[in-house]
C-alpha positions as CSV (number, residue, x, y, z in Angstrom):
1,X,33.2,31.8,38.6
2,X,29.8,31.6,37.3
3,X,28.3,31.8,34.2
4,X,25.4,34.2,33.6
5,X,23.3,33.3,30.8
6,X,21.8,36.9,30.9
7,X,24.8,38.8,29.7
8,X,23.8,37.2,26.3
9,X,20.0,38.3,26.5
10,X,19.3,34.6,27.6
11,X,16.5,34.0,30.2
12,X,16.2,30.6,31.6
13,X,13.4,30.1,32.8
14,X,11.4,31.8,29.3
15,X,13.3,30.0,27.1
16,X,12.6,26.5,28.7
17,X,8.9,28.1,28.4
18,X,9.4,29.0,25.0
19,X,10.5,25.9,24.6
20,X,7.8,24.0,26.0
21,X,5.4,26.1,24.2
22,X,6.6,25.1,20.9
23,X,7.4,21.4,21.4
24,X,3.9,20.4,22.4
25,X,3.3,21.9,18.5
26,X,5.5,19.6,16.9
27,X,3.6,17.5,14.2
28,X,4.6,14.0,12.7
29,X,5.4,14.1,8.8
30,X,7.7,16.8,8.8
31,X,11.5,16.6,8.7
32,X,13.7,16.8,11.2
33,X,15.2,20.1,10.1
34,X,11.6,21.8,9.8
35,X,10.9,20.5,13.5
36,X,14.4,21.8,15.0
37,X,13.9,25.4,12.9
38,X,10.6,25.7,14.1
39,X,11.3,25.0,17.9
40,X,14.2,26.9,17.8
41,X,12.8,29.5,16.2
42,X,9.8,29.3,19.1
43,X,11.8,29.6,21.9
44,X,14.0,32.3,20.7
45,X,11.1,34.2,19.7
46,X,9.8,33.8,23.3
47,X,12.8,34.6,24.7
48,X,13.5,37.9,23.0
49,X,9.6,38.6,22.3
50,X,8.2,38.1,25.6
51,X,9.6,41.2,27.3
52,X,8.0,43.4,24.8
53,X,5.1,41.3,24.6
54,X,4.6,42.2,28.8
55,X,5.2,45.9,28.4
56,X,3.4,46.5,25.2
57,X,0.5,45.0,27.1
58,X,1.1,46.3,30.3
59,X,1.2,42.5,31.7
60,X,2.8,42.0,35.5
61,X,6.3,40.0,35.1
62,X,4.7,37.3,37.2
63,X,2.8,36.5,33.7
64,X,6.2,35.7,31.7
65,X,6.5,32.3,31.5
66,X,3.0,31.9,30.6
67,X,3.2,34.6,28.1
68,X,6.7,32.6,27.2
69,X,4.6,29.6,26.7
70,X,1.8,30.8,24.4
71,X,5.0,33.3,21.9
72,X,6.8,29.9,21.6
73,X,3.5,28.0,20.7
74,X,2.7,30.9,18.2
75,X,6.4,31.1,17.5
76,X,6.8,27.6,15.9
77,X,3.5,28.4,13.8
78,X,4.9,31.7,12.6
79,X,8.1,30.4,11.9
80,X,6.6,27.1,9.6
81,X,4.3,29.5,7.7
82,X,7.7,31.4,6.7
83,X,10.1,28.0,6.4
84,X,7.3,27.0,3.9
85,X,7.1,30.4,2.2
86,X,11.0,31.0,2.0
87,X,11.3,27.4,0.8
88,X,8.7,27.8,-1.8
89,X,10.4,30.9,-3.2
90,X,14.1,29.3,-3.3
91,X,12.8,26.2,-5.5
């Protein structure tokens, strides 16, 4: 039997992308739980963002994983603007 990753709205090869994308972000001096939110965050965001990303720009699917890479790079920003936000208001 084999296990499908896309029946859960999982694709490989954007979220190792995504993934990517946001690692090469990752800055010394924060914590470890601010680092693993914000790649997380960055490669679920380019997994689930870069399919609307191509047809809201009207991009060939050939540009995915490039488009992948630059949501999960942007993802991890846009995820440590809110963690610092959210946090800020919880204190």
């Amino acid at each position: 039997m084999k296990f499908d990753l896309t029946q859960f709205g999982i694709n490989i090869g954007l979220v190792i992308s995504g993934f990517f994308g946001s690692l090469i972000t990752a800055r010394k001096g924060k914590s470890l739980k601010e680092q693993v939110v914000s790649v997380v965050g960055g490669t679920m965001g380019a997994n689930y963002l870069t399919p609307l990303v191509l047809d809201w720009m009207s991009l060939p699917d050939s540009a995915g994983h490039g488009a992948a890479f630059l949501i999960g790079f942007g993802g991890l920003k846009t995820i440590e603007v809110l963690f610092e936000k959210f946090t800020k208001k919880v204190s």
